[in-house]
C-alpha positions in Angstrom: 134.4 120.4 84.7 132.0 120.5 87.4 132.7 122.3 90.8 132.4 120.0 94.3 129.5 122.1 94.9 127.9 121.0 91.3 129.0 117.8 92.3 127.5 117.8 95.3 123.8 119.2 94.0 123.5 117.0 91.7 124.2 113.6 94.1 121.6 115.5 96.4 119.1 115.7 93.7 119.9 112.4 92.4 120.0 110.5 95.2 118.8 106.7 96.4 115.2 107.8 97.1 114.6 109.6 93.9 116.2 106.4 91.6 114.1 104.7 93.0 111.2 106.6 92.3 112.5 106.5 88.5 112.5 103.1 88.9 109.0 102.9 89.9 108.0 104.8 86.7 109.9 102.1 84.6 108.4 99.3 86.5 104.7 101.0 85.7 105.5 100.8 82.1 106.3 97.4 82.3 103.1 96.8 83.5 101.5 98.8 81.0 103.4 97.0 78.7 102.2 93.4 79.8 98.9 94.0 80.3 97.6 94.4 76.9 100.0 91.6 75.9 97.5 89.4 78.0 100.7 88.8 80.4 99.1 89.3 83.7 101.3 87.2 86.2 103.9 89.2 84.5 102.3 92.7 85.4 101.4 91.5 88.7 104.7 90.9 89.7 106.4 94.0 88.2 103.3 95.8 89.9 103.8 94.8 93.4 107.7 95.3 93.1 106.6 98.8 91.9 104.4 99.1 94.6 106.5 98.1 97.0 109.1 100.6 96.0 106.8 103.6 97.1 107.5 102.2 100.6 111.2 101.8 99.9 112.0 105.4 98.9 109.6 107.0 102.0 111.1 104.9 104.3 115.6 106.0 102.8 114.3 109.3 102.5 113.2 110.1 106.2 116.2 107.9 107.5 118.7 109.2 106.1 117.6 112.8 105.6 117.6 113.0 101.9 114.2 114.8 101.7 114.2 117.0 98.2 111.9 119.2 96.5 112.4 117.0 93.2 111.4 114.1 95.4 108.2 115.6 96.7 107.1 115.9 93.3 108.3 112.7 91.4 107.3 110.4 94.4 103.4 110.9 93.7 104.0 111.5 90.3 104.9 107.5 89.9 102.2 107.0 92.2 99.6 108.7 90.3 101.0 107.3 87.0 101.3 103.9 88.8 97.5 103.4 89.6 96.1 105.7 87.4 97.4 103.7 84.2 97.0 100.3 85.7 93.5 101.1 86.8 92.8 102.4 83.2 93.8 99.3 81.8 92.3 96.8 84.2 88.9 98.5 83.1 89.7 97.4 79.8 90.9 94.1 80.4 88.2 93.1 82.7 85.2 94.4 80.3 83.6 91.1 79.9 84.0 90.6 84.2 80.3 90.9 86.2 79.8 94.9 86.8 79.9 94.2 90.6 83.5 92.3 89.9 86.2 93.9 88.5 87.4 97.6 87.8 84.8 99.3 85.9 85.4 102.4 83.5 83.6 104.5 86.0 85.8 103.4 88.8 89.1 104.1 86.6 87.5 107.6 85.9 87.0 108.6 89.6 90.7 107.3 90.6 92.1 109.5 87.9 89.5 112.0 88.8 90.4 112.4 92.5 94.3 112.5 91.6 93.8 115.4 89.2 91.9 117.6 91.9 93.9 116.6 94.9 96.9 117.0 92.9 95.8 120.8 91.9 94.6 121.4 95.3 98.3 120.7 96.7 99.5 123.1 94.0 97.4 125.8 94.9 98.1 125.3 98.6 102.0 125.0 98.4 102.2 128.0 96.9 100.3 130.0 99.0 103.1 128.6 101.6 100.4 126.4 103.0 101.2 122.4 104.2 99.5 119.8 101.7 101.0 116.6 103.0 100.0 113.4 102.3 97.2 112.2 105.2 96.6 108.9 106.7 93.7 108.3 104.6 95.5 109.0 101.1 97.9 106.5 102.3 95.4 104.0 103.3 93.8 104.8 100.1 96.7 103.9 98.0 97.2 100.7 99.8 93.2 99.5 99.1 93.9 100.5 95.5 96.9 98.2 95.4 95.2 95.6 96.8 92.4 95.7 94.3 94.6 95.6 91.0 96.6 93.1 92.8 93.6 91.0 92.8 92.0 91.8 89.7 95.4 90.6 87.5 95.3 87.3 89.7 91.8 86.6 88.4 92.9 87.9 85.0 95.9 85.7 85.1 93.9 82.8 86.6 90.4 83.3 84.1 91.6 85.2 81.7 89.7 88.3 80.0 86.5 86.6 79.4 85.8 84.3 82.6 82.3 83.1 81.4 84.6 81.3 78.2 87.6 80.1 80.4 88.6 76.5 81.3 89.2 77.9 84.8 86.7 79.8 86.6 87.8 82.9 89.2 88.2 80.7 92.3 85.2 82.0 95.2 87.9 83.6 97.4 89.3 85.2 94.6 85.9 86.7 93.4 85.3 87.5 97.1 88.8 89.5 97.4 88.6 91.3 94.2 85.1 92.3 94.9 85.5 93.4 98.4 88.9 95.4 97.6 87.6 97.0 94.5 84.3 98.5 96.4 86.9 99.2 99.2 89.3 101.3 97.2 86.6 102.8 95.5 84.7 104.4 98.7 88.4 105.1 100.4 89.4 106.9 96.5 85.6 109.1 96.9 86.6 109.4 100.8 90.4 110.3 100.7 89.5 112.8 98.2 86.7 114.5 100.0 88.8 115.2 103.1 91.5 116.9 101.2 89.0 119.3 99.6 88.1 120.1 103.3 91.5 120.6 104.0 92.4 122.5 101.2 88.8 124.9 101.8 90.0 125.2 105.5 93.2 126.5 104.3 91.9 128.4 101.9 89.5 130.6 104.4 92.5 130.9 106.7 94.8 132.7 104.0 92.1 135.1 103.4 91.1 136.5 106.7 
């Protein structure tokens, strides 16, 4: 039988923040799920819930004081996993899109790129006893990223995969919005990315002297 204090670790560990971090991971499989299956509105919808969610469990955890070290890992875990993937498989889906119009291989390959170093950089640092937190411009980042998938599974779900054979062309201000927001979170990926490598350098040279 568990003890209170047990009890009580395991509700602290456990708690509303981090559920709903699991349920962000769910949600990302769902849209991993649907995507393939040609079911974009389906995978836009569970994608901006799951989005939305990385707001949510921020937002609980800083009001009500339930800050954990699980938390701090398995929050941008299901971020990373989140765009990562859904990035990966817009590239896919979007193949036969204009190269200056949709999520290209490249672009998926520099978004999983920059989480891979920035997420072994904040490794390195934390355990040196140094402060990795998230900066304005990851989380700027993450919202232009958002954006962009948002919009490239609307003209997926609007066009299909193969616009130039579709019925239904990509509206203008749809082509306008995924164009603009895909350069955008590209540039704000390369940028975000470059100042924590400053940061973690900086840091670096101050542990050693």
């Amino acid at each position: 039988m568990d003890t209170p204090s047990e009890t009580t670790a395991t509700q602290s560990i456990w708690n509303v923040p981090n559920r709903i971090s699991v349920a962000r991971l769910v949600l990302s499989i769902l849209v991993f799920a649907f995507l393939p299956l040609g079911w974009y509105w389906a995978a836009f919808v569970s994608f901006v819930v799951a989005a939305g969610t990385d707001w949510v469990d921020g937002w609980w955890a800083r009001k009500y004081d339930q800050v954990t070290q699980l938390g701090r890992i398995l929050d941008p875990f299901c971020d990373k996993v989140l765009i990562c993937g859904t990035f990966i498989l817009l590239a896919v889906a979007m193949r036969d899109y204009p190269w200056y119009a949709k999520v290209a291989g490249w672009m998926a390959v520099v978004v999983v790129a920059r989480e891979i170093l920035v997420t072994a950089l904040r490794s390195i640092i934390e355990q040196s006893g140094g402060d990795f937190s998230a900066k304005m411009a990851g989380k700027l980042k993450m919202w232009f990223q958002c954006i962009a998938a948002g919009a490239c599974m609307i003209a997926l779900a609007v066009s299909g995969p193969d616009p130039a054979a579709s019925e239904t062309p990509v509206p203008a201000w749809l082509n306008i919005t995924v164009i603009i927001s895909v350069w955008v979170a590209v540039a704000s990926t390369l940028q975000s990315g470059y100042l924590y490598i400053v940061g973690a350098v900086d840091q670096i040279d101050l542990g050693a002297r």
